[in-house]
N, C-alpha and C positions, 0 to 999 in steps of 0.2 A: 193172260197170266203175266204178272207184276215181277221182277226177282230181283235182289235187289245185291251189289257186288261189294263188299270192300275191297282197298285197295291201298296197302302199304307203301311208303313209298322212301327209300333210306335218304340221311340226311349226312350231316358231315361224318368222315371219317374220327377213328378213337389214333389219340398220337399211341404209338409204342411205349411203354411204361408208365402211361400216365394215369392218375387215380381211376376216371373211365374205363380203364381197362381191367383195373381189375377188379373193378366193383362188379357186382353179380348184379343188381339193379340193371346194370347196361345190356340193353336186348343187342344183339348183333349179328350178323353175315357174314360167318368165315373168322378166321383169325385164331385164338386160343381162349377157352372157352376163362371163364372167370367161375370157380366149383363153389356153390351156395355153402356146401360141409366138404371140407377136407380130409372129415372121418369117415365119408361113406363113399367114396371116389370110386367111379366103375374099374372093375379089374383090365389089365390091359389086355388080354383073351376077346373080354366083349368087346377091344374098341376094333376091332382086326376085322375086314370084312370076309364072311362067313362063305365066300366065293373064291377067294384070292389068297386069303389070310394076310392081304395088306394092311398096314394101317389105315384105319378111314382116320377123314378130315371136320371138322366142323361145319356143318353147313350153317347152324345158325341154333343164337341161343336167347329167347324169348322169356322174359321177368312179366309174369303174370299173378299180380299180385291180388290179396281179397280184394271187393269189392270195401267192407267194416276199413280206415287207415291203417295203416301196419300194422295189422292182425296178423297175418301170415305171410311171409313171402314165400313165394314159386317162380321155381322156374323148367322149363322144358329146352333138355339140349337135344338134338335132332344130328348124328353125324352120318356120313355116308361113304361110299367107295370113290377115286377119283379114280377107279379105272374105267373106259371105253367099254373093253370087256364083259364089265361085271353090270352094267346100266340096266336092265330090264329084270335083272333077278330081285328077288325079296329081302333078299340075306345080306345084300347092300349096304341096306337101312338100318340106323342102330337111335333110339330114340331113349333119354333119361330122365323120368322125374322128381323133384326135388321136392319140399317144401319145410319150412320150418317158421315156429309157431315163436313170435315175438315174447317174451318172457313178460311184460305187460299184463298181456293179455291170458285170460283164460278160457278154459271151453267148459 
């Protein structure tokens, strides 16, 4: 049996304040997320991990866009606990999905 692995692998750092950073297009690891709608921002309850009631952190935020050119953009932010503690539990893990539909275009 054949399987077959991808494998990301990060490239240069985003400066602090720089258009990159805040662009939602830019996938990332850690840092502050870049929010596709600033009208539907997660409550700050869910960002609290559900173990600790810490703030979780960004683990990383991923622009997955349609396949059709800027039909849709998405994006998936993924935070988590940076406690020791809290590591094996569920409640951890806090995951968001976004998507919003280019004005272009129609369905």
């Amino acid at each position: 049996m054949t399987t077959t692995t991808q494998l990301g692998v990060l490239g240069h750092g985003v400066e602090s304040g720089s258009a990159a950073e805040r662009n939602c297009a830019t996938s990332r690891v850690g840092g502050v997320p870049a929010w596709l709608d600033l009208g539907e921002l997660p409550s700050p309850a869910s960002l609290q991990c559900g173990v600790c009631q810490r703030p979780m952190a960004l683990l990383a935020q991923v622009y997955t866009p349609e396949e059709a050119p800027d039909c849709f953009h998405r994006l998936v932010y993924v935070f988590c606990c940076k406690s020791g503690a809290c590591y094996q539990h569920p409640d951890k893990w806090y995951a968001v999905f976004f998507f919003f539909l280019n004005a272009g275009h129609l369905i």
